[in-house]
C-alpha positions in Angstrom: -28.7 -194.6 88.7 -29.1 -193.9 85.2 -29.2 -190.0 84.4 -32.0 -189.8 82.7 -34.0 -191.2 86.2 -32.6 -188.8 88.7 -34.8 -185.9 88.0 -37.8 -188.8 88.4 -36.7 -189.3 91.1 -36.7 -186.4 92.5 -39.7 -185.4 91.1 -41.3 -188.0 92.7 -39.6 -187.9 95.9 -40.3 -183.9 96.9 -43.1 -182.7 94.5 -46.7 -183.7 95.5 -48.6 -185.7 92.5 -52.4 -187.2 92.3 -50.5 -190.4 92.8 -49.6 -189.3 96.7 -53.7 -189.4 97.1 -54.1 -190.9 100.5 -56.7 -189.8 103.1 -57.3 -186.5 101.7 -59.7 -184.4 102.5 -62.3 -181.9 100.8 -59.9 -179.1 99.0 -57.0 -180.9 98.9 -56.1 -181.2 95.4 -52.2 -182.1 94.2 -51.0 -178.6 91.9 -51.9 -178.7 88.2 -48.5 -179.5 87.3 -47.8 -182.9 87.1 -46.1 -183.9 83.9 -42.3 -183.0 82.2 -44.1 -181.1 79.5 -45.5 -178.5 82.4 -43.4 -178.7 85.4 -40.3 -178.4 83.4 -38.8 -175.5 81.2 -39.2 -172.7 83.7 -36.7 -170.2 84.3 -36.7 -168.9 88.0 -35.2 -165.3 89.4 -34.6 -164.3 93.3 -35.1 -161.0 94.7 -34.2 -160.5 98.2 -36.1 -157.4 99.8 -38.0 -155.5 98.3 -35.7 -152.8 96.7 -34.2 -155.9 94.1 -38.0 -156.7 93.6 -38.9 -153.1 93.1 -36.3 -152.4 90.6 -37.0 -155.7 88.8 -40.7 -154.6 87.9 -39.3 -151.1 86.9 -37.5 -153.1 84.3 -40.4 -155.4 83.3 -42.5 -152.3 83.2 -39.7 -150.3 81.1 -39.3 -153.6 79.0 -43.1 -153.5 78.4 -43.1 -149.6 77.5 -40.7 -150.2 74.8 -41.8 -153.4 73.3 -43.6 -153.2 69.8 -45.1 -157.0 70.7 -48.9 -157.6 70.5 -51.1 -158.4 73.5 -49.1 -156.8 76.0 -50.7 -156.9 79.8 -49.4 -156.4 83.5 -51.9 -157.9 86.0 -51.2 -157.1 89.9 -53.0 -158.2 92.8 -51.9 -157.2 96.2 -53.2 -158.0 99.9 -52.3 -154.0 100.5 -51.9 -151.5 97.5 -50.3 -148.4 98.2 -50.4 -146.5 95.6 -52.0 -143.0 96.7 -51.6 -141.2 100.1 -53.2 -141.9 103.2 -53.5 -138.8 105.5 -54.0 -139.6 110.0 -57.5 -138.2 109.9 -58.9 -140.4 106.8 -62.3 -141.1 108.1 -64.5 -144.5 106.9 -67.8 -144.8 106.7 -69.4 -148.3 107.7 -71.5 -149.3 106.0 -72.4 -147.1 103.4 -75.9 -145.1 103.0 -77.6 -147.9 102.6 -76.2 -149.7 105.5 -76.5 -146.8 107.5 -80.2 -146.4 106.9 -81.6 -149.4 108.2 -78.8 -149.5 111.1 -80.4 -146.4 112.4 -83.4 -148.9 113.3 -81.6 -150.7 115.6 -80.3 -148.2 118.3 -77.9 -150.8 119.8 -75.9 -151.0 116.5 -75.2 -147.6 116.6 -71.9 -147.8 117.5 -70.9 -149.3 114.7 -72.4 -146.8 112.1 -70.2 -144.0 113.2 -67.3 -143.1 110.8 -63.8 -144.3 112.3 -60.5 -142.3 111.3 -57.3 -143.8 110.1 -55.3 -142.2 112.7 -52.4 -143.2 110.8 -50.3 -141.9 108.0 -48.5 -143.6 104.9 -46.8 -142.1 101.9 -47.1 -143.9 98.5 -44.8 -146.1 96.8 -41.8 -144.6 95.3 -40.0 -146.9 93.0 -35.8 -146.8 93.4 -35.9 -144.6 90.1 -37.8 -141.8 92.4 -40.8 -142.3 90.1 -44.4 -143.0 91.8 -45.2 -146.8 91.4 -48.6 -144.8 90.3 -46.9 -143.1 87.6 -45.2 -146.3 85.9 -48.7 -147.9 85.5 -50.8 -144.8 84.4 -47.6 -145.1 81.5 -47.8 -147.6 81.1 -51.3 -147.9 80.6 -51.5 -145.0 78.2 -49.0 -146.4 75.5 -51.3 -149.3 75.1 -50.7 -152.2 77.5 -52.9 -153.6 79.7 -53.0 -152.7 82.8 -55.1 -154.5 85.3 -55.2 -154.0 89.1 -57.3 -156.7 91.3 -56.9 -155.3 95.5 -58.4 -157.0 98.0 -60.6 -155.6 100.6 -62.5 -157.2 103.4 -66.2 -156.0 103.5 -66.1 -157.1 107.0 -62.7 -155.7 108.2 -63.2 -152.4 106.6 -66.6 -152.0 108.5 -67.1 -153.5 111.4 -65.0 -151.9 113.9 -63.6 -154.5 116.7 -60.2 -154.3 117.7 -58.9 -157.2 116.2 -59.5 -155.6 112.7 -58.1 -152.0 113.3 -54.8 -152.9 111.5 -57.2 -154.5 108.5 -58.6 -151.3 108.4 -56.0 -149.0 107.6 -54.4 -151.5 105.0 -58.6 -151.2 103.4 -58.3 -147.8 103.9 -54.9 -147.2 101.8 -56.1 -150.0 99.0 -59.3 -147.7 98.9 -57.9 -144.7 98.0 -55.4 -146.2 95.8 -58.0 -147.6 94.0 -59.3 -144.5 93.2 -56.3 -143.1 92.7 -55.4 -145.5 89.6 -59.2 -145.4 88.0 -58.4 -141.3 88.0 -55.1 -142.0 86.4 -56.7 -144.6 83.8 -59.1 -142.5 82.5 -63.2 -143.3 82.3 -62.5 -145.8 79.7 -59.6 -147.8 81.4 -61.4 -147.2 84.9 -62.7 -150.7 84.8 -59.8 -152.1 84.8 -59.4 -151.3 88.5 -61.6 -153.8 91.0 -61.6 -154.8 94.6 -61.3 -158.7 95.5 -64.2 -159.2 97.8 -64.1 -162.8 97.7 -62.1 -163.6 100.8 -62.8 -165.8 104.0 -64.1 -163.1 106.0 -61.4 -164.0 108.7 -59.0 -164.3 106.4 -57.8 -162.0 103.0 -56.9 -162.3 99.6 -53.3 -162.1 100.5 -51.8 -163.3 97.3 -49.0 -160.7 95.8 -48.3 -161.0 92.1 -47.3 -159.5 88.9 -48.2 -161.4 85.5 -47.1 -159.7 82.8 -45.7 -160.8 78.9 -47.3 -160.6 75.7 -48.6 -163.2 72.7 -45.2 -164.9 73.0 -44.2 -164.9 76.4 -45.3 -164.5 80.1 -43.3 -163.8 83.0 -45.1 -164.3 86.6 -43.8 -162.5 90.4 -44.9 -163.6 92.8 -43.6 -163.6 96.9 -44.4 -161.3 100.1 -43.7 -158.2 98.7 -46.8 -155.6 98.6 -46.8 -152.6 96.6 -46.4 -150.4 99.6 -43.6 -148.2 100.6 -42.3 -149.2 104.2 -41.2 -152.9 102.1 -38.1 -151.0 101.2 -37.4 -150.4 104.6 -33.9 -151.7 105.8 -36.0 -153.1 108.7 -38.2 -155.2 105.9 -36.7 -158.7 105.2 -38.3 -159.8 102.1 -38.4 -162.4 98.9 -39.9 -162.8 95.7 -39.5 -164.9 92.9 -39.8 -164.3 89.0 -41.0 -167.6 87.0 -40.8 -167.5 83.1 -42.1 -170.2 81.7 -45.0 -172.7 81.7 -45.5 -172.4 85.4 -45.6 -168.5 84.2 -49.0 -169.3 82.6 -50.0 -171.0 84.8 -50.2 -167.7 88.1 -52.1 -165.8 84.6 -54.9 -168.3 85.0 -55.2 -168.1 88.5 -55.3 -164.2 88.3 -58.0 -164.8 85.5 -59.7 -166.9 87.6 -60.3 -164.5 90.5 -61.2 -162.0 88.4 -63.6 -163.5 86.8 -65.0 -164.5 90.3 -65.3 -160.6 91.2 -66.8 -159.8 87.9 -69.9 -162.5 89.3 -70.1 -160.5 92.3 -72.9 -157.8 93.4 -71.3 -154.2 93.1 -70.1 -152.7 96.8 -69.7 -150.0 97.7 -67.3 -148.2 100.3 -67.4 -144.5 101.2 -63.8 -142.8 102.4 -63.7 -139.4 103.4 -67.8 -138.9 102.0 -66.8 -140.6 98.5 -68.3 -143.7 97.6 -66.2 -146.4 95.9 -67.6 -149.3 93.9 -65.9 -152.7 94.0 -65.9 -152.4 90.0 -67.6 -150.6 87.4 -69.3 -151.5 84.9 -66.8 -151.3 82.0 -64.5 -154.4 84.0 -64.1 -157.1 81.4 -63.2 -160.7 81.1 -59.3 -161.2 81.1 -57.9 -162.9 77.9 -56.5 -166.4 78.3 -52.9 -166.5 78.3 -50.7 -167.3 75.7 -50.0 -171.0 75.3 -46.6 -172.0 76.8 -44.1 -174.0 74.9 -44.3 -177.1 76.6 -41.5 -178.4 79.3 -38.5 -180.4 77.4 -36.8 -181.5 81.1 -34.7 -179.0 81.4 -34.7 -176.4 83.8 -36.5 -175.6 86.8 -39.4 -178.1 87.3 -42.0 -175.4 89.3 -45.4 -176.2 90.5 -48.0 -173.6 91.2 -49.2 -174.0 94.6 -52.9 -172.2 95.4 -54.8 -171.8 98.7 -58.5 -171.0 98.4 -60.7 -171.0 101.5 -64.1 -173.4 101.9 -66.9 -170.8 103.1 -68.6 -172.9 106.0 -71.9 -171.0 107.5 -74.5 -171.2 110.5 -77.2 -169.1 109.9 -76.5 -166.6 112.8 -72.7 -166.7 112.6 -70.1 -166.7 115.6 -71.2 -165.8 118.9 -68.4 -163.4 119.8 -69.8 -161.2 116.9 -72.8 -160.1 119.0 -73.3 -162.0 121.6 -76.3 -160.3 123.5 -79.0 -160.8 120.6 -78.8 -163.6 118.1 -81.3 -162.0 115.6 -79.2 -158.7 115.6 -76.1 -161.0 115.0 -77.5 -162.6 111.8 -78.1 -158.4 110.5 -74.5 -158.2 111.2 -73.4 -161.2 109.0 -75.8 -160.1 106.9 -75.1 -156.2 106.4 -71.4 -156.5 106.6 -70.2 -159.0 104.3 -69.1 -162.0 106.5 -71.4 -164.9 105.2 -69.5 -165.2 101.3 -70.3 -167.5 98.7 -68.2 -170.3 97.4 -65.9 -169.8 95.4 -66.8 -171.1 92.2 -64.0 -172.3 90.9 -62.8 -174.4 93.9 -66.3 -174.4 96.1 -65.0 -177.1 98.1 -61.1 -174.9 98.6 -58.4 -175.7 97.2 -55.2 -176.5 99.5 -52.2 -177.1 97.5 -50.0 -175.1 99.3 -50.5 -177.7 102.5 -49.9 -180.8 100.7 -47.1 -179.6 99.1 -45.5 -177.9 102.3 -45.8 -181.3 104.1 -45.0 -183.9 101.4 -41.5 -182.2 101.6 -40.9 -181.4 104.8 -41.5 -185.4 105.1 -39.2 -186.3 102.8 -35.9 -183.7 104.0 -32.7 -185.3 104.4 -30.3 -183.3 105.2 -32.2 -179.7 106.3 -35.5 -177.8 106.8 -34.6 -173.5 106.6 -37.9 -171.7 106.9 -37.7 -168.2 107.2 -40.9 -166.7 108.7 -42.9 -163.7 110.5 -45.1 -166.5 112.4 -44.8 -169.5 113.2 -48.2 -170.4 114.5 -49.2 -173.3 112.9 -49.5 -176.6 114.8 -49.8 -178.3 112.1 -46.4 -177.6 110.4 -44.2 -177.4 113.5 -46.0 -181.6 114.2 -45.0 -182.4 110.6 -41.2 -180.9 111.2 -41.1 -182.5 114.7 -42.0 -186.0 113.0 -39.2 -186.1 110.4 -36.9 -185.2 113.1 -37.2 -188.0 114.7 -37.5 -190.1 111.9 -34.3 -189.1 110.3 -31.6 -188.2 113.9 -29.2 -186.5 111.7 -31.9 -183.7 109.8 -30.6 -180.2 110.9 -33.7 -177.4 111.2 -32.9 -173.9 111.1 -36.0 -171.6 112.0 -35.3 -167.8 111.4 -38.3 -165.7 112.9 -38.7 -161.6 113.1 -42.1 -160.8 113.9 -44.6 -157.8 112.4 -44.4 -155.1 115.1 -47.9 -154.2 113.8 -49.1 -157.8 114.6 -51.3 -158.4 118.3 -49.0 -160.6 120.8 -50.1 -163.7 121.3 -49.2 -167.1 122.8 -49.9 -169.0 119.1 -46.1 -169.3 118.3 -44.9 -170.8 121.8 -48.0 -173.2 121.9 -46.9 -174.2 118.4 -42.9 -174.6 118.9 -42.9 -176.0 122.8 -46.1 -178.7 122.2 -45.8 -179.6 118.8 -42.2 -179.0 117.8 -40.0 -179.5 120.7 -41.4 -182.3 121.9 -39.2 -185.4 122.1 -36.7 -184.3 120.6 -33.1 -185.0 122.4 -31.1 -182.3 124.5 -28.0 -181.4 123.7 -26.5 -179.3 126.4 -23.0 -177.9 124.6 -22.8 -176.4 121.5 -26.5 -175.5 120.3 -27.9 -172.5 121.3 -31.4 -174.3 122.0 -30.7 -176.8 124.1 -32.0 -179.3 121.5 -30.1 -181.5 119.2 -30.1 -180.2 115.1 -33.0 -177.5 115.8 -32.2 -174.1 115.9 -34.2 -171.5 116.2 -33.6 -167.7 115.5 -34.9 -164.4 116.3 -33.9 -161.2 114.5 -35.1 -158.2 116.6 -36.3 -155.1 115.3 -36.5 -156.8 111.5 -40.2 -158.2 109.9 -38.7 -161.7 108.5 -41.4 -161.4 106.4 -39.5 -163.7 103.4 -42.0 -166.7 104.2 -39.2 -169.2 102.3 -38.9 -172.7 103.0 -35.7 -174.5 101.2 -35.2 -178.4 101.9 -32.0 -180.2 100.9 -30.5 -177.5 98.8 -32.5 -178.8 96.0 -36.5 -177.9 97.3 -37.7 -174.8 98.0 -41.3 -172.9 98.3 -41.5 -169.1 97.8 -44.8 -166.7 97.7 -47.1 -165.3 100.1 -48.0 -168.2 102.1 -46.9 -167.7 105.9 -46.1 -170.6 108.3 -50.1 -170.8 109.9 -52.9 -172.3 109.4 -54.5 -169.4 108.2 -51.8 -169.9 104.8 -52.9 -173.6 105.1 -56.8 -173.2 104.4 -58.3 -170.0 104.9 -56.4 -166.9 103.0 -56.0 -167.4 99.5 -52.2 -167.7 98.4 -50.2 -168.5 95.6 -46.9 -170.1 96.2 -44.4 -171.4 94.0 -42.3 -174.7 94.6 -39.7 -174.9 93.2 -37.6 -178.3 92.6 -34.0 -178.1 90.8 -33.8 -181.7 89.2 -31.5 -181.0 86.8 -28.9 -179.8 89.1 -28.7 -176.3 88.2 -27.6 -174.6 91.4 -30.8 -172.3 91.2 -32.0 -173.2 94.6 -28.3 -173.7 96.3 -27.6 -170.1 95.4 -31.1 -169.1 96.6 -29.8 -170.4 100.2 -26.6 -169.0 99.6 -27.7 -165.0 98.9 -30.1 -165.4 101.9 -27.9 -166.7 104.3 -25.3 -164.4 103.3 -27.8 -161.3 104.0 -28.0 -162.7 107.7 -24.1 -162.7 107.9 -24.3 -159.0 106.5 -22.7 -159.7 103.1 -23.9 -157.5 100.2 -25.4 -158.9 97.1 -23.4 -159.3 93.8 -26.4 -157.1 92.7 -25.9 -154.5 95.4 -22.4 -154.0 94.4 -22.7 -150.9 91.9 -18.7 -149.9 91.3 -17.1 -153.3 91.7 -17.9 -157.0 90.8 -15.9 -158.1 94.0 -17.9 -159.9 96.5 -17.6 -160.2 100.0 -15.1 -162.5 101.5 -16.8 -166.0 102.5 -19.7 -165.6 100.1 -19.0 -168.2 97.3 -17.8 -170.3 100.3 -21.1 -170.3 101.4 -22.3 -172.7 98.7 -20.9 -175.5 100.2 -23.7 -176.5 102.5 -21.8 -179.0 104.5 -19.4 -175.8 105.9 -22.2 -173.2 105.3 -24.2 -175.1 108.2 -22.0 -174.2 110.6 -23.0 -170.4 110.6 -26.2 -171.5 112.8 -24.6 -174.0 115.1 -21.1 -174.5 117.0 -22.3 -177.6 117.0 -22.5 -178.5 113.5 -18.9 -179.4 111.7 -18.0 -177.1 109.0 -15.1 -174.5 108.2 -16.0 -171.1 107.1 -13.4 -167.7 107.4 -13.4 -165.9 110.4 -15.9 -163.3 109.0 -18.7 -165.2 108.1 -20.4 -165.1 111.0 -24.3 -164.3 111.9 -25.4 -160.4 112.0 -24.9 -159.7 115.9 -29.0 -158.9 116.1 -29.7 -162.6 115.1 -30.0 -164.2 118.7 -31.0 -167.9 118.9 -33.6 -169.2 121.0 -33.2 -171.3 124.1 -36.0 -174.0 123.7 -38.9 -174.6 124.8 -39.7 -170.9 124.2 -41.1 -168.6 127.1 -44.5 -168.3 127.7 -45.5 -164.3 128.1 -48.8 -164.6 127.2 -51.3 -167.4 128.1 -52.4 -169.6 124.8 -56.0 -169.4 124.2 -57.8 -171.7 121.4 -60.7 -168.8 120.7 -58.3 -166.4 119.9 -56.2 -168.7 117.7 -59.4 -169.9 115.9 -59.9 -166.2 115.3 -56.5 -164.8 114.2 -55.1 -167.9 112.7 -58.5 -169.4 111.4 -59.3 -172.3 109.6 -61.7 -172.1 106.9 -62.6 -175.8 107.0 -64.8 -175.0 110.5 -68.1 -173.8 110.3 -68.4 -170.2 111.9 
């Protein structure tokens, strides 16, 4: 093959283009990026957990202090932002005054007028300087740059109190009074650059977690699962981000710009914590300037595509039974009064569902492994498409690595998922695999929140950001994911695969290393995927040293997995929703 052609080919072969159009549906859309000149030329950064992440925007924040550039600016969205400190008896009041008021005419409603407490306490974010997270930005924005801050809330979640939203509530709560927080810090005339995102599915969230920041010349974009909250630096917190610098860079700036101009469209909301009212913006929010133009993509490099999700809003007039379902008319007041029925969004009104396409153009072209790392796998959908490569291709190996959000309901979605739509004719293999199943493995890691949501392919694929392995990631919260595809033979995305899997043999990071350079034994030998393999399977031919052997905690699963609670289709349609159904 001549040179030049291989990164075509390989373009082609693992990164979803207009040209792959067949039978899609409303939303689906291939990623902006389809050409050399802005898929190419990007520089990409791995932070695993959130203490590398942590430190890494001290130092873009730092960077940004110093600088003398023009148009400096450091945007953040975050699913939770905890940034100020949330005290156990917080109490939220649904509704509002307004709210309240004409709920008090409907005596079987009243129930969900009265105030709720937290009953839960969280500290804010400390950086690993010892600085407030807080602190950084109010610098930040006082010598000049700017400083925007885009948190989503739920309107329903944060109000209407049914069980399944009590976790919802507290993340609200702590964005809430963060957001206050940082329009105190700001100042009345940089207030406005603090606003909720209220444009969410209402059973689903703005769950996207970035950082753009750069100036005239240059932008640099984060993005991955990390939220600005405190218990991510927790030893007991697995977690990945990604920095992109480069055209794919400008590329997460428009999408932030997008969004907030969608909020800026939006009626003003207000939320009341603890007796103080709190308006989704005020009225000094302003547009966001465009981004700087990108040089454009000469080949080299990483070639990245940005991958979006953005939910279809789907209506009946009264909305789902299990709202309310003694009275249909005092159902439709609850859509109504609480913010479930939402608007398109008008920048994608029929969705947008990159994220999908890309996911399973991929996983349909592996050919040598799938590694997914995951908090949940619940989505039918992915397990079918990894079950149907299998058996297309007999010799794929599949490593699934799952640790699950103690915060999280149980439920049955992740067996339902693995034992009908993964497992399923794939050939036994009695000795040697710790599942029973020939070249699928699948891991648990106790007591950990794999919460990394990574999927590499091949050693040359990978797809990082805040998209989870359900369908909710698929088509109902909106996420931003990067794919990233190393045509130019780089190594990036080998040495991606190599620092994670040397995390779950209990290696330290080059990084980590503070007095001394040397790393652990076995961890350069790890980039050799044919012997680095073998960690996950006795059954797998490879030759590693002794030590380089999986943390003791990570146990694999005999498959098909244990049933301990029964599956049910209305509770999946609820917790892992698809936006695409009419509610």
């Amino acid at each position: 093959m001549n040179p030049s052609s291989k990164p075509q080919a390989l373009i082609g072969k693992y990164l979803v283009r207009e040209t792959d159009r067949t039978n899609w549906g409303d939303g689906e859309h291939a990623p902006q990026q389809n050409f050399l000149s802005d898929l190419s030329g990007n520089a990409v950064d791995h932070f695993v957990n959130g203490v590398a992440y942590f430190k890494a925007l001290e130092d873009e924040i730092e960077a940004l202090r110093r600088s003398t550039a023009n148009g400096r600016y450091l945007y953040l969205t975050a699913w939770w932002l905890g940034l100020a400190h949330l005290p156990p008896d917080t109490e939220i009041q649904p509704f509002g005054e307004l709210g309240n008021a004409v709920l008090q005419q409907f005596p079987v409603l009243k129930d969900y007028a009265r105030p709720v407490r937290v009953g839960a306490e969280y500290p804010p974010l400390t950086l690993p300087s010892g600085t407030l997270f807080s602190r950084h930005l109010e610098e930040l924005h006082k010598s000049g740059v700017d400083v925007r801050i885009l948190a989503w809330v739920s309107p329903f979640g944060a109000r209407y109190a049914i069980p399944e939203l009590g976790g919802i509530r507290i993340v609200n709560a702590q964005t809430l009074l963060s957001v206050a927080e940082m329009r105190s810090r700001f100042g009345e005339q940089g207030a406005g650059k603090v606003m909720l995102n209220l444009t969410a599915h209402p059973l689903g969230a703005v769950h996207c977690k970035l950082v753009v920041a750069g100036d005239q010349t240059s932008t640099r974009a984060f993005t991955g699962g990390i939220d600005p909250v405190m218990d991510r630096t927790s030893p007991a917190w697995h977690d990945l981000a990604v920095r992109v610098t480069g055209p794919a860079a400008a590329a997460v700036h428009r999408f932030f710009q997008q969004m907030w101009a969608e909020n800026l469209k939006l009626p003003v909301e207000s939320f009341t914590v603890d007796r103080h009212p709190i308006e989704s913006r005020l009225k000094t929010a302003t547009p966001v300037p465009d981004p700087p133009k990108p040089p454009d993509g000469n080949g080299t490099g990483a070639h990245v595509q940005v991958l979006r999700t953005v939910p279809q809003m789907r209506f009946s007039s009264s909305g789902p039974e299990w709202l309310y379902d003694k009275n249909s008319v005092v159902r439709a007041l609850i859509t109504a009064g609480v913010g479930f029925r939402k608007a398109p969004i008008s920048f994608a009104p029929d969705g947008l569902f990159e994220f999908k396409l890309a996911l399973q153009k991929a996983i349909g072209q592996a050919e040598k492994y799938i590694f997914i790392a995951d908090q949940a796998f619940s989505s039918q959908e992915i397990m079918g498409w990894i079950n149907a490569r299998m058996l297309a291709k007999p010799d794929l190996k599949v490593i699934l690595l799952h640790g699950g959000d103690p915060t999280d309901p149980p439920s049955g979605d992740m067996p339902e998922a693995v034992n009908h739509h993964l497992v399923p004719r794939l050939p036994q293999l009695l000795l040697g695999s710790r599942s029973g199943l020939q070249n699928l493995e699948m891991y648990g890691w106790p007591g950990t929140t794999v919460h990394c949501k990574v999927t590499i392919i091949d050693d040359v694929f990978c797809v990082v950001g805040s998209a989870n392995a359900m369908r909710r990631s698929l088509y109902t919260d909106t996420e931003l994911s990067v794919a990233v595809l190393d045509a130019t033979g780089t190594g990036l995305v080998r040495r991606l695969r190599r620092d994670l899997w040397a995390k779950y043999c209990g290696m330290h990071l080059p990084s980590e290393l503070l007095l001394s350079g040397a790393v652990d034994h076995g961890y350069d030998e790890l980039l050799d995927l044919d012997n680095a393999l073998s960690v996950w399977s006795e059954s797998w031919p490879g030759t590693l040293p002794a030590n380089v052997k999986l943390l003791p905690g990570i146990r694999g699963f005999q498959l098909p997995m244990p049933v301990t609670r029964p599956y049910s289709q209305e509770e999946h349609d609820r917790r892992d929703a698809d936006s695409r159904k009419t509610l």
